[in-house]
N, C-alpha and C positions, 0 to 999 in steps of 0.2 A: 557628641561632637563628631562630625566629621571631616576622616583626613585624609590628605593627600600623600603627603610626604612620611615617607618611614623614619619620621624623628625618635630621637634617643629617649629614652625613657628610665624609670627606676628600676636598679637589676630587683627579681622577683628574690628573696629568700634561698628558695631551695635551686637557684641559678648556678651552675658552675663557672667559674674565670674567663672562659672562652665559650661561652651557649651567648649565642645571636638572640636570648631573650632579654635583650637591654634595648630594643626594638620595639617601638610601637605594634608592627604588622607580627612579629612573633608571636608577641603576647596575646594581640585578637583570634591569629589562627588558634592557640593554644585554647581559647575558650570555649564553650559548649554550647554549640544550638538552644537559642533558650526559645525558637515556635518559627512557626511557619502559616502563612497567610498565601491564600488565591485570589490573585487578583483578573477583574475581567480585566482583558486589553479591545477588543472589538464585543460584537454581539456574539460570536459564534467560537475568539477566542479569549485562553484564561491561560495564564503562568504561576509562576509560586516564585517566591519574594521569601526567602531564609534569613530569619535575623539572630544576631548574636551582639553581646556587649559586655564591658568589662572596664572595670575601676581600674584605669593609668596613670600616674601619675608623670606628665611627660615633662623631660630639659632642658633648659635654654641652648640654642645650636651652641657648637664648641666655634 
């Protein structure tokens, strides 16, 4: 799924009281490069496309 909004999520476990990983966008950045793909954009050019993901369980808004 993809998101837009930095909706509230489940605090992680090892989360302290005040760590901003109760955070959707926390917890993505906290996860690890799982590949990298090249993609053409024209004939002559190409970029790289970095993906990651990660099991969230996100909140309903307060």
């Amino acid at each position: 799924m993809r998101v837009q909004t930095n909706r509230l999520a489940e605090r992680p476990a090892d989360a302290g009281p005040h760590d901003p990983a109760h955070r959707v966008f926390a917890q993505l950045a906290a996860a690890p490069w799982a590949g990298r793909h090249r993609i053409t954009v024209d004939q002559d050019e190409t970029t790289w496309l970095q993906v990651k993901f990660a099991a969230i369980n996100t909140l309903p808004p307060r």
